[in-house]
N, C-alpha and C positions, 0 to 999 in steps of 0.2 A: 245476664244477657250478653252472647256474647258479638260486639259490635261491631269486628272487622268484615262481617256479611251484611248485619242487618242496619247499619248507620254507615253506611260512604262517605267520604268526606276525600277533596282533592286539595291539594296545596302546589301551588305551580312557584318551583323555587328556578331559584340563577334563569340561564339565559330562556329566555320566550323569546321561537322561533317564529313571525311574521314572515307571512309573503303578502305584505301591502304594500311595492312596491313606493315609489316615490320617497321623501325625506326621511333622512337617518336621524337618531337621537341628535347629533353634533347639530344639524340644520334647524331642529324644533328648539333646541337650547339658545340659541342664537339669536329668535325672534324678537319681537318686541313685549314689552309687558304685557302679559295677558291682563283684558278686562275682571274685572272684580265677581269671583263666582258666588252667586246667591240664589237663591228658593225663588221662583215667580219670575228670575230674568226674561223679558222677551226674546232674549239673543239664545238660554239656554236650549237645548233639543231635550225630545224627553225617547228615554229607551223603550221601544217596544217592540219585541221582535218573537216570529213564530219558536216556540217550542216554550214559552216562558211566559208563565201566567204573570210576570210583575212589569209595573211600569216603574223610572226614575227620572229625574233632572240629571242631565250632565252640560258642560261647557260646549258652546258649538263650533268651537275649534279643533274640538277634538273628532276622529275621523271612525267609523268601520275597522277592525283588523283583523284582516281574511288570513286564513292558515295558519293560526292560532295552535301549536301543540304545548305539551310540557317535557320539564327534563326531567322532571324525578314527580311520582306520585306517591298516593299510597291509598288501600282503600279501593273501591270498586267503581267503574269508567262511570262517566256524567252524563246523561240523557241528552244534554245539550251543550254546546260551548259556542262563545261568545265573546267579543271585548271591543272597547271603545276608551282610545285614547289617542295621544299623539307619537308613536312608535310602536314598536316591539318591545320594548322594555317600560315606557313611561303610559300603563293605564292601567283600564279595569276593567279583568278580565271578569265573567259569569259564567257560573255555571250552575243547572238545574241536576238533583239528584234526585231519583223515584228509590226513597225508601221503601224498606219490608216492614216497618214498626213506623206506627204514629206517635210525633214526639210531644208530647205536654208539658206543660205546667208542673205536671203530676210527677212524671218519669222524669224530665231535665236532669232531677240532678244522679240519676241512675245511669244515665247517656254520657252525662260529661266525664268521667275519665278515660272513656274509651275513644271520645273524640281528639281529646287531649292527647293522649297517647299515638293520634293514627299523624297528628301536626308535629308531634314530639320528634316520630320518626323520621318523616319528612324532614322537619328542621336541623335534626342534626344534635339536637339537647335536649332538655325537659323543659316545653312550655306549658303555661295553663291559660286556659281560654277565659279572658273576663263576661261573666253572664252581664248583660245588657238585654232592651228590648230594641225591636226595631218593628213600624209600625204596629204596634200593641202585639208582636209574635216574640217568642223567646228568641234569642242568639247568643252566639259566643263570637268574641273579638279576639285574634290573636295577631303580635305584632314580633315580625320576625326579619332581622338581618338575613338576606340569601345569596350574599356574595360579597364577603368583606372587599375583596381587593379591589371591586366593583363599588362599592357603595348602594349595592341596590338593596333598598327594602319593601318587605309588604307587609299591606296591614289587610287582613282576611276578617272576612265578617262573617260566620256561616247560621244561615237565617231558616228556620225550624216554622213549617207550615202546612201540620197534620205529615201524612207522610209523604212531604217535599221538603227536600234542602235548596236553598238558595245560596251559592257562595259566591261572595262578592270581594273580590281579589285584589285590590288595589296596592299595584307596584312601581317603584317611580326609584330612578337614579338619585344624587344629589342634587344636581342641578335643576330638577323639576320637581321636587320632592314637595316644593311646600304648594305646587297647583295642583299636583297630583290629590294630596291630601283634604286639600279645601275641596275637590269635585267628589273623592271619596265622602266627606260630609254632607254634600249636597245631594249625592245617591240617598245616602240613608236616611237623611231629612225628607226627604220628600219620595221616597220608595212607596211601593201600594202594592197589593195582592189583585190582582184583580176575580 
């Protein structure tokens, strides 16, 4: 099967270019302790936006980020793109892919080295994608440094559902790293198909 046509996969490495106007990273680092993110908060928002059959929790602090591109890709363009966080650099980006192969159960593990390989490229080395589920659908997790001198990383989730991918891209500096990652937990806690 061969996957760089028929399984897309996008990996959004180093700088993500925002035009969300308003606060820089340095402004949002700055702020005060963010409240404590968990599943059911009344404070959280939940994402639901056209082109994307999924809903999740995220922090309501965190804002829309219009103009959303990538610097390096790989793999075939994403039906939709999306992200909510508190910069250009500290969220989580989304994106919806209309795959040509419906992925199962069955096939997974025929798909994953080809996905691997398309994040491999992207990253820069040879990663491998840990199979996890996410609400009862297969997924693969990859966790990637994309800018040492930066300290940025991301943690990619890409979420397998008949034939859609769901990629949920959560990238955060140092300094915001560990809300970044608690609201990345909180997406996939509480994610749905609709």
């Amino acid at each position: 099967m061969k996957l760089t046509r028929t399984l897309p996969t996008l990996l959004a490495v180093a700088a993500l270019v925002a035009g969300c106007g308003g606060g820089d990273e340095e402004e949002s680092s700055s702020s005060s302790e963010p409240a404590e993110v968990q599943a059911g908060a009344e404070t959280n928002e939940t994402f639901s936006e056209e082109g994307f059959d999924i809903t999740f929790e995220y922090p309501e602090d965190f804002e829309d980020i219009a103009g959303l591109t990538f610097e390096s890709e790989a793999g075939a363009e994403a039906g939709a793109t999306t992200a909510v966080g508190l910069d250009g650099t500290n969220l989580i980006a989304v994106q919806r892919f209309d795959l040509t192969t419906e992925i199962t159960d069955q096939n997974f593990d025929q798909v994953k080295p080809g996905i691997d390989q398309l994040f491999s490229q992207v990253a820069g080395e040879q990663v491998s994608g840990q199979e996890t589920e996410v609400a009862g659908l297969p997924a693969l997790e990859y966790e990637v440094t994309i800018d040492q001198a930066e300290d940025i990383q991301t943690r990619a989730v890409a979420i397998f559902d008949g034939d859609t991918e769901y990629l949920l891209n959560c990238q955060a500096g140092a300094e915001q790293r560990e809300l970044i990652l608690a609201a990345c937990d909180l997406a996939l806690e509480t994610y749905e198909p609709q």
